[in-house]
Residue, then its C-alpha position, 0 to 999 in steps of 0.5 A: x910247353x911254351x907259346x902263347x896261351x890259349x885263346x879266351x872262348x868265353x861266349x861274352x869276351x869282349x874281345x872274342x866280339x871285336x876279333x870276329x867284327x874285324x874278321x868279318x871286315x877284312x873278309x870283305x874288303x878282300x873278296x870285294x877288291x880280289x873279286x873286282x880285279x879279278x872280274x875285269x881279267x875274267x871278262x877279258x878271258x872270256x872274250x878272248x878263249x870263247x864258249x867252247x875253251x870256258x866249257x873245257x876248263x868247267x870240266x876241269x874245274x868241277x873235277x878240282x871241286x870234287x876232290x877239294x869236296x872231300x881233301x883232307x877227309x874234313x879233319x882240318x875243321x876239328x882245328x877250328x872248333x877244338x875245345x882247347x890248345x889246338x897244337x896238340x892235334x896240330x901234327x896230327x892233322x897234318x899228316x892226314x890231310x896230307x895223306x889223304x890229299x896225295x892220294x886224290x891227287x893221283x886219283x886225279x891223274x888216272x881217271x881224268x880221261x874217263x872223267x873228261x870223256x864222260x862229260x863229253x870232252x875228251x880235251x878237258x884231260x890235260x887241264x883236268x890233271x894239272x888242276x889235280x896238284x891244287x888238291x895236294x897243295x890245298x891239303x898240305x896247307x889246310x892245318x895253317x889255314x884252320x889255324x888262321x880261321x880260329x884265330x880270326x886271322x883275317x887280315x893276314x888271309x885277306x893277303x893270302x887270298x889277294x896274292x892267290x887270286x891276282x896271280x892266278x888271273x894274270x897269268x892264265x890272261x898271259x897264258x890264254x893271250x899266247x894262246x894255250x886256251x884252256x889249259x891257261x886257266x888251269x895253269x894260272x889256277x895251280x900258280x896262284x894255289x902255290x903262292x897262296x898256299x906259301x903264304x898261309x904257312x908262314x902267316x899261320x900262327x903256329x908252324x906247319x908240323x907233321x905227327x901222328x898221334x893214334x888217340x888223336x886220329x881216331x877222335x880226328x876220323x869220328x869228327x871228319x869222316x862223317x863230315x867229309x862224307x856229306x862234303x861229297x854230298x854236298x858237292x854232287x848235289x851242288x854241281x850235278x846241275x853242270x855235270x849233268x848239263x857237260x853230259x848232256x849238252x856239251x862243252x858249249x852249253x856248259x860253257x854258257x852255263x859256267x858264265x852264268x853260274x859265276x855270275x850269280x855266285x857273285x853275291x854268294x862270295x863278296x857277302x856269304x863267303x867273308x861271313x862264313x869264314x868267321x862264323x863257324x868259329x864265332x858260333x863254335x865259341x857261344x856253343x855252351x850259350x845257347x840263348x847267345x848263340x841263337x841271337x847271334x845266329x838269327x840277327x846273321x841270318x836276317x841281315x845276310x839275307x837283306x844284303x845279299x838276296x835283292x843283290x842276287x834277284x838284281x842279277x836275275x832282272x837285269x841278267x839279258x843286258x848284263x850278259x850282253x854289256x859285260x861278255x858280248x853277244x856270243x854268250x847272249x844264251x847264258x842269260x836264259x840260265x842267269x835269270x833262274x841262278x840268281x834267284x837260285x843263289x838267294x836261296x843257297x846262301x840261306x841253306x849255307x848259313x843254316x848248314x855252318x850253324x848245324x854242324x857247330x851244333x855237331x847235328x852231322x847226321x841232320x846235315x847229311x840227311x838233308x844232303x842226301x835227300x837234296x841229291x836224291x830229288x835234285x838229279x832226276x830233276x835237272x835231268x828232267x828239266x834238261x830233257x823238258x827245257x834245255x839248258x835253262x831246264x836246269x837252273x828252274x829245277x835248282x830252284x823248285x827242289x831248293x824251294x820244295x825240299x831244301x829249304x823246309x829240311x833246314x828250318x825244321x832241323x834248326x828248329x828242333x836245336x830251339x830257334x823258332x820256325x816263326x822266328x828264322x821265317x820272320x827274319x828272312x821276310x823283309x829280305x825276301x821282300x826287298x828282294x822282289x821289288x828290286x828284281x821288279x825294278x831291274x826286269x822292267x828297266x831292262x824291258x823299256x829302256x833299249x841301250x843295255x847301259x842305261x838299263x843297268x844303271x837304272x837297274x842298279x838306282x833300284x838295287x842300291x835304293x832298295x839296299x839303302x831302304x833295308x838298312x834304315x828300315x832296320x838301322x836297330x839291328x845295324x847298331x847292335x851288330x856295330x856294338x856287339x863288334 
């Protein structure tokens, strides 16, 4: 066979360091510019369709979540951590996942009625079955994708992802200003998926081939069904909070609801994201080094947390001027729920990065564990806290079962594969801590100063004032980091 010969996966390849630092710099120079650009046409969206037209397409896009939860049934990240030459598999792989997605595609298309009817929004049908194409295009293209993750292909995927963002956004704006209301943000969704998805087949290092292989798929079903199974899992206990809230509340309190939890996923996806699209490989490749593998894991956990935990409580502390300033005054409610989802993000970028280190570790039935046990007491507890609070009943009842149940799960599971509980804890300390001054700072900012921008500004000193202390405070760890990429 000819091509270029494998990749190196010795856990001290210098090389392997160099490609996984670039990697995770391209990730963020990506997220943050498409994050950006993209902010300012969602904030011109939102100002133009209003609460009710943003709660439609929420409806819509949880129904895209939850088939993109379990497309593809997970195969595609047997690519990313296959022990040798991936191309083998590759046909394999594809045909599945392109299998599977045709057929959530048309699940899509029959049960969107029922589904918009049941969350309260018969007119969230049509946008629901034009996102339903995203799935069988994201599955198509998943093998390129795990292709260019193995391969810490991130700069060529930080195209992919600018291409797919800024079309999406430009034309659901086009769109919504010709005034197809909802059914604009699905339109532009669907367009940017296309073009996106294009792009990382040709990027892709090695072309896109269908096959079938009986060996490989049974190995390829006893690696992601299971996978794909707690993916569901993770999506009904991630996204029940807006099911729940569609369901009970309506479309305009789901579209405040929306507001606020894009906004508080702001941290998640210019910091968390970019990590962990390079740390499962990074980790799959120190997998036979434990003690490698257990530092690398604990000094990411430690500086994730001080980055991006004071920039979520930020959010919290400074979320009724925010609100105000950023959309206008017609979703002032989304800052009742803004305050208790920033705080609530913090807490999801820990459980994150411990899930990715887990599955490497192939701990799938602890990870699914975990996940049941979060769907089981996060449900009656936002349908509690619904009936009890209203619409900010729900993001409180996020955070008391991530802080009561989720949390404790995961630093006891990764303490049984040999890092400390002391050690992880140790770590997410002085985050931790940063972070609450910074939300003390923002919230009384808020409070004394009257003109929202000002408050933000003064705000946002404290945040990069405390971010700037943490790095120094741990300027040691920074330069290791450096040197080890």
């Amino acid at each position: 066979m000819t091509g270029s010969p494998p990749t190196s996966t010795e856990p001290g390849d210098p090389s392997l360091k160099a490609r996984a630092g670039r990697a995770v710099g391209w990730s963020v120079l990506s997220t943050i510019s498409a994050r950006f650009g993209t902010m300012a046409i969602g904030i011109v969206l939102a100002r133009v369709l209003g609460p009710l037209e943003f709660g439609t397409y929420a409806v819509a896009l949880v129904a895209l979540l939850a088939m993109l939860s379990m497309n593809e049934l997970g195969v595609s990240l047997a690519v990313v951590r296959w022990p040798d030459d991936p191309r083998r598999i590759v046909p394999t792989v594809t045909t599945m996942a392109t299998a599977s997605s045709l057929v959530a595609c048309v699940a899509v298309m029959l049960a969107a009625p029922a589904f918009a009817e049941a969350m309260g929004n018969p007119a969230a049908t049509g946008p629901v079955r034009v996102l339903g194409l995203s799935v069988l295009v994201n599955g198509i293209v998943s093998t390129s994708a795990a292709l260019m993750q193995r391969e810490f292909m991130q700069g060529r995927k930080a195209i992919v992802d600018q291409v797919d963002n800024w079309l999406g956004a430009v034309v659901s704006l086009v769109l919504a200003l010709l005034g197809l209301g909802a059914m604009s943000l699905a339109v532009g969704r669907v367009c940017g998926s296309l073009a996106g998805g294009l792009l990382c087949v040709v990027f892709a290092p090695h072309r896109l081939r269908f096959g079938f292989d009986r060996e490989v798929a049974r190995r390829l079903l006893r690696f992601g069904i299971p996978l794909a199974g707690s993916s569901l899992v993770v999506f009904a206990a991630g996204y029940v909070d807006q099911i729940l809230v569609g369901h009970l509340l309506g479309p305009v309190a789901l579209g405040f609801y929306g507001i606020a939890f894009n906004l508080s996923g702001w941290p998640i996806t210019v910091f968390s994201q970019p990590v962990r699209a390079v740390a499962p490989a990074a980790f799959a490749r120190l997998q036979h080094d434990r003690p490698a593998l257990n530092r690398a894991f604990l000094t990411t956990a430690g500086l994730l947390v001080g980055l991006t935990a004071p920039v979520c409580l930020l959010l919290s502390g400074s979320a009724p001027a925010l609100i105000r300033f950023v959309y206008g005054a017609q979703w002032e409610p989304a800052a009742e729920v803004l305050v208790w989802l920033g705080v609530f993000a913090s807490l999801r970028i820990l459980s994150e990065l411990m899930y990715d280190y887990l599955v490497v570790l192939e701990r799938s039935r602890a990870v699914f564990g975990i996940q049941v046990l979060w769907l089981c007491a996060v449900a009656p507890a936002v349908y509690t806290g619904i009936q009890v609070g209203g619409l900010p009943g729900a993001p409180i009842a996020l955070v008391a079962v991530s802080v009561l149940v989720v949390i404790p799960a995961y630093v006891y599971q990764v303490g049984r594969t040999g890092v400390g509980s002391l050690a992880l804890l140790g770590r997410f300390l002085p985050g931790a801590l940063t972070a609450l001054a910074v939300f003390g700072a923002s919230t009384l900012a808020v409070r004394v100063i009257p003109v929202d921008l000002l408050a933000l500004a003064v705000a946002g000193l404290a945040g990069v004032g405390a971010a700037a202390l943490y790095g120094y405070r741990n300027r040691h760890v920074l330069r290791s980091v450096k040197e080890a990429t």
